[in-house]
C-alpha positions in Angstrom: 50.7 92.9 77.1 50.4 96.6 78.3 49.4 94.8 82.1 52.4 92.7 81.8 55.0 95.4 81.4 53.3 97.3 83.8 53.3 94.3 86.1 57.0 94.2 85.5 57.9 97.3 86.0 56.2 98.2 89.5 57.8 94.5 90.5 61.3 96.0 89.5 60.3 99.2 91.7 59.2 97.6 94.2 62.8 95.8 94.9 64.4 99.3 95.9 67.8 97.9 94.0 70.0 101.6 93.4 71.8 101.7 90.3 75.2 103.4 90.1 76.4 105.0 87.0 79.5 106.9 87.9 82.2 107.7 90.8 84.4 111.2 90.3 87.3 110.8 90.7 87.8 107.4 89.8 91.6 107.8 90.5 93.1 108.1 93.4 96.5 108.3 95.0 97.9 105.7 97.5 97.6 106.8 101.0 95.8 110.3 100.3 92.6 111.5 102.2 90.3 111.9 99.2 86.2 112.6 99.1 84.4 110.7 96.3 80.9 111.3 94.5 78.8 108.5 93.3 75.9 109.6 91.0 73.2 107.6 90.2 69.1 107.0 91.4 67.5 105.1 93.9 69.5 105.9 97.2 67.7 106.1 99.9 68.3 107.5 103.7 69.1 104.0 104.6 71.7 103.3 101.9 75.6 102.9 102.8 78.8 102.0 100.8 80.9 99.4 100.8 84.3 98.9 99.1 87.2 96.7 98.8 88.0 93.7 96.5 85.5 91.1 95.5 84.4 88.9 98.7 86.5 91.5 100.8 83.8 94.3 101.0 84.2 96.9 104.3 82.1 99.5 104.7 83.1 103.5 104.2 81.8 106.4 105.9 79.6 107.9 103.0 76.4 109.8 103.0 73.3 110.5 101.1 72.9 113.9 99.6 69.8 112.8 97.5 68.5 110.1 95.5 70.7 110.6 92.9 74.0 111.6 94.9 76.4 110.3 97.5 79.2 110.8 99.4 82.1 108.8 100.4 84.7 110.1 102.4 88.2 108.6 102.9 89.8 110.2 105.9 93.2 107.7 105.3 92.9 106.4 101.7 93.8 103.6 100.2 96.8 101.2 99.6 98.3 100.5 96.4 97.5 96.8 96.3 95.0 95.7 94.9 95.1 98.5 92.2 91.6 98.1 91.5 88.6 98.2 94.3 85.0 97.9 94.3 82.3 100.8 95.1 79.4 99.3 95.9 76.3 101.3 97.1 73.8 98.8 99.5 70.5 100.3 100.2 69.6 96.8 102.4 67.1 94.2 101.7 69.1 92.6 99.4 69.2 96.0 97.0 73.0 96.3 96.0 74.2 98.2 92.7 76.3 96.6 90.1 79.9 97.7 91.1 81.8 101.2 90.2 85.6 100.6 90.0 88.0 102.8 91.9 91.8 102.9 90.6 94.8 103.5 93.1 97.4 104.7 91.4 100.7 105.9 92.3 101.2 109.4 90.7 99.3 112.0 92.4 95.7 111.5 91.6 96.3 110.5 87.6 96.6 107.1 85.9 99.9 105.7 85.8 100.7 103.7 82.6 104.0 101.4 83.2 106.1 100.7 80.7 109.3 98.0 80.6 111.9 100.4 81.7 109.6 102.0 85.0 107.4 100.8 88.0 105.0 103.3 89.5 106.4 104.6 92.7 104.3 102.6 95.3 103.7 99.2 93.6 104.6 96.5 95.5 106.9 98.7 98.3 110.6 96.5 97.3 110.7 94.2 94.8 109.8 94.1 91.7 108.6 90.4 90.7 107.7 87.4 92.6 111.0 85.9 92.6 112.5 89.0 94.5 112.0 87.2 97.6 111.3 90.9 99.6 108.2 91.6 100.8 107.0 95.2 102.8 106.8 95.8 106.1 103.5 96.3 107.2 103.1 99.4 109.2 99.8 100.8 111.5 98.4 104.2 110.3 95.8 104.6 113.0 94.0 102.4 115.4 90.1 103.0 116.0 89.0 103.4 118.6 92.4 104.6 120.3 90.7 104.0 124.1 88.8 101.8 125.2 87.1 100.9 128.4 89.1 98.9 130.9 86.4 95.1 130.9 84.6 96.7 128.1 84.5 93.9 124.9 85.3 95.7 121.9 86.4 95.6 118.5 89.3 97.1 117.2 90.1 98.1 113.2 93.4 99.0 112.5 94.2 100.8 109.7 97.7 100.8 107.7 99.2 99.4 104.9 101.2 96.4 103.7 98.6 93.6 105.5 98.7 90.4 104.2 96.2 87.5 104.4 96.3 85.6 107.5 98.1 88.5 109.3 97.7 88.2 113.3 97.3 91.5 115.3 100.0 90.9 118.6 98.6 92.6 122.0 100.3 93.4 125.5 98.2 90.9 127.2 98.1 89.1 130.6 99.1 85.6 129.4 97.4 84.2 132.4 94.2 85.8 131.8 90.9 83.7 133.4 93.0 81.7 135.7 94.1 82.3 139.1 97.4 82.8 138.7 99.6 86.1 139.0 98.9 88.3 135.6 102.5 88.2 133.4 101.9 90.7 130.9 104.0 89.7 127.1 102.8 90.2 123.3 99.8 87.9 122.6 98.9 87.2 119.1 94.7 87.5 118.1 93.6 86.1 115.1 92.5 89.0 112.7 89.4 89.6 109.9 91.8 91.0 107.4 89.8 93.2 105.2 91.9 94.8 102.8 95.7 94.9 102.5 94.9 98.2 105.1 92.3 97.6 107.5 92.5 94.6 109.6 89.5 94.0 112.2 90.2 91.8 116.0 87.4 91.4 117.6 88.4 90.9 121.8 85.3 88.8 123.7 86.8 90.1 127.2 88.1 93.6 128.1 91.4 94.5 129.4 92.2 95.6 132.9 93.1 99.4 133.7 96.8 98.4 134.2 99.0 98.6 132.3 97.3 101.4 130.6 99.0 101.6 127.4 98.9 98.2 125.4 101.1 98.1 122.5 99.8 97.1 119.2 101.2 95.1 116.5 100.6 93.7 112.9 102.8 90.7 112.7 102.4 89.2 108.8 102.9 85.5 108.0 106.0 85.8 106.3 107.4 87.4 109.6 106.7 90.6 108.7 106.2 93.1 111.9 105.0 96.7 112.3 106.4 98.9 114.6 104.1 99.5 117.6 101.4 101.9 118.2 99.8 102.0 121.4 96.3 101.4 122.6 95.0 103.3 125.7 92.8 102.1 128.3 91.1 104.3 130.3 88.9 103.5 133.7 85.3 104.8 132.0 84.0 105.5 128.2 86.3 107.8 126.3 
């Protein structure tokens, strides 16, 4: 019996799976810059973080302080839908930890409870039921990178709010692009990976040419939604 558990046990080690016990703070404003700590044991140098809802996991720029700390830091923060994300630390191999849960919340860093007669401040943007027929604008925070080099293939994340599934990014793009005939430059729409209701991902197979240099930018949602533009530079080398 004694071999057995030990048996066990090393085979349990051996996997490398981190476990998570806690995330401070677990509460966070919409759309605030905030640093988060996970505690728990078995991270590793090669661990990373990954958030979002379930099956919609992105990964965060986080770091490992030691085996039993780490570090996420959210340089934009977060929407307000869905109120509730995942925090999910994967050390590869297969070795994920069971999920933390991270609460957006309008309110300035503290829980918000609703009641009949109130709605937080940042809950669904207009509207306040399904029957409202309104819907928010989406609108781009930041695009990453914000150059890129002319032919280059690259992939873009755009970062924002108010996405909705099956959102399209639109691009200043040569219509005419691969043929022979004259470039004619109007808003071309590219199919996005939308991975949160504020990061979208487009991923472009060719690069754009040096001219013109500053290609507009825009989240169109399917219920006709658009953002206003914001403007992607491309430069004749490697920013």
């Amino acid at each position: 019996m004694t071999s057995l558990l030990l048996i066990l046990v090393m085979a349990q080690s051996a996997t490398g799976t981190p476990s998570s016990v806690a995330v401070s703070p677990d509460v966070l404003a919409p759309y605030r810059p905030a640093e988060l700590t996970i505690r728990g044991e078995g991270f590793g140098p090669d661990c990373s973080v990954l958030t979002g809802s379930p099956g919609k996991l992105v990964p965060v720029h986080s770091r490992v302080v030691s085996d039993s700390e780490i570090v996420v830091e959210l340089a934009v923060g977060f929407g307000p839908k869905p109120p509730r994300r995942q925090l999910i630390v994967d050390c590869g191999g297969g070795g994920r930890s069971d999920p933390l849960w991270l609460t957006i919340a309008a309110g300035g860093g503290s829980p918000v409870v609703a009641d009949s007669d109130a709605q937080p401040a940042l809950d669904d943007g207009v509207g306040t039921g399904s029957g409202s027929g309104l819907s928010e604008h989406p609108r781009i925070i930041r695009l990453d990178p914000g150059a890129i080099a002319a032919g280059e293939p690259f992939t873009l994340t755009v970062v924002g709010e108010a996405f909705q599934e099956g959102a399209e990014v639109a691009v200043l793009a040569n219509i005419h692009a691969g043929t022979s005939r004259e470039p004619e430059y109007q808003p071309v729409d590219f199919p996005a990976e939308v991975a949160s209701d504020t990061v979208l991902i487009v991923d472009f197979d060719r690069g754009f040419a040096p001219s013109p240099r500053l290609r507009s930018i825009t989240v169109v949602n399917p219920d006709g939604g658009r953002s206003p533009p914001m403007y992607l530079e491309v430069t004749g080398r490697l920013p």
